[in-house]
C-alpha positions as CSV (number, residue, x, y, z in Angstrom):
1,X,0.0,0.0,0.0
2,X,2.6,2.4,0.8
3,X,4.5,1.8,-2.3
4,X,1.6,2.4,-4.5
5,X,1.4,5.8,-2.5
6,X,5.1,6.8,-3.1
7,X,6.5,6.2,0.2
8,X,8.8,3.4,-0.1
9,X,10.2,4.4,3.2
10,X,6.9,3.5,5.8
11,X,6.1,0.2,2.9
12,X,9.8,-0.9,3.8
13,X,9.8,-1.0,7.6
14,X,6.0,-3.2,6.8
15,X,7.9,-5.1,4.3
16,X,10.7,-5.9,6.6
17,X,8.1,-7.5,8.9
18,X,6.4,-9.8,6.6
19,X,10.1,-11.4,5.7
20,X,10.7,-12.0,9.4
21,X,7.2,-13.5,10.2
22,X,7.8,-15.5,6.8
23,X,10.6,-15.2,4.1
24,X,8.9,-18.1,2.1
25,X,6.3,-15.4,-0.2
26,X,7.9,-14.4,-3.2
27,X,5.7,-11.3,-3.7
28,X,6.6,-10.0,-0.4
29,X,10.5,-10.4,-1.9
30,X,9.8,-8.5,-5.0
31,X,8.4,-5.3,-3.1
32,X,10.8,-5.2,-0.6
33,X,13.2,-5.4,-3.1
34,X,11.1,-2.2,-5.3
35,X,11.1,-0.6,-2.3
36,X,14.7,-0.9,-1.7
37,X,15.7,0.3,-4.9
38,X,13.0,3.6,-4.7
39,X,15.3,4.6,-1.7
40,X,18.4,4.2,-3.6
41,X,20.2,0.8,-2.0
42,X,20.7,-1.0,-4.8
43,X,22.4,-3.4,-3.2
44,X,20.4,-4.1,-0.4
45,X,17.3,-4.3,-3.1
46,X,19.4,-7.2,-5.5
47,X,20.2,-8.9,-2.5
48,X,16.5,-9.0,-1.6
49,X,15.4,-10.2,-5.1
50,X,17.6,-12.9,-5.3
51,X,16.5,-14.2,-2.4
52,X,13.0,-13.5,-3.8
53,X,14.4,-16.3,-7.0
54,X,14.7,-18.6,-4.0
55,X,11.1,-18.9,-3.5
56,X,9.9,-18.8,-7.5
57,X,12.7,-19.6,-9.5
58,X,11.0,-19.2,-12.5
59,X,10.0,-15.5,-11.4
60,X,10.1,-13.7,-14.6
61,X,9.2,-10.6,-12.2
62,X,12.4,-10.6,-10.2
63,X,14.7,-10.7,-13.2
64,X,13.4,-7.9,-14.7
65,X,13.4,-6.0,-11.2
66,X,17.2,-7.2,-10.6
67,X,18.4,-6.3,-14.4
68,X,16.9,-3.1,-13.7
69,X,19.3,-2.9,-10.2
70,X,22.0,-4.2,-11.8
71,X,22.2,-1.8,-14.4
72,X,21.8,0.9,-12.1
73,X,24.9,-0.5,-10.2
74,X,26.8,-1.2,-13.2
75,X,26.8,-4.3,-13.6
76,X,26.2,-5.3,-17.3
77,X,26.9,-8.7,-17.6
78,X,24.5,-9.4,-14.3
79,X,21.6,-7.3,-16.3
80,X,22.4,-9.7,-19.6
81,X,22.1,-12.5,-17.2
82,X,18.9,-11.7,-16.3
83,X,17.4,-10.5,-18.7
């Protein structure tokens, strides 16, 4: 909800919660991992979709979100990888 408003900061501390109580949903993953990279941690945000691949490895969602962060950081040959 608070992504969708533009405030990746509040949806990330909610975000952060639903991992702990249960880091199996991928969807939970993917918007933490938005969220991460709307506040400008890149890292943190590939870290968190590729743990996200963990849980749907054929998460055509997640690639796309990590080629976008990888690009962003520079790293080419991870963004062909994923993409």
């Amino acid at each position: 909800m608070w992504l969708a408003r533009g405030d990746a900061a509040r949806g990330l501390k909610d975000l952060e919660k639903a991992v702990a109580l249960d880091d199996r949903m991928p969807e939970v993953h993917l918007l933490l991992g938005r969220a991460l990279e709307g506040l400008g941690r890149l890292e943190e945000s590939s870290a968190a979709l590729t743990r996200g691949l963990r849980t749907d490895p054929s998460g055509g969602d997640f690639l796309k979100a990590r080629a976008r962060v990888r690009a962003a950081l520079g790293d080419l040959s991870g963004q062909t990888e994923d993409l």
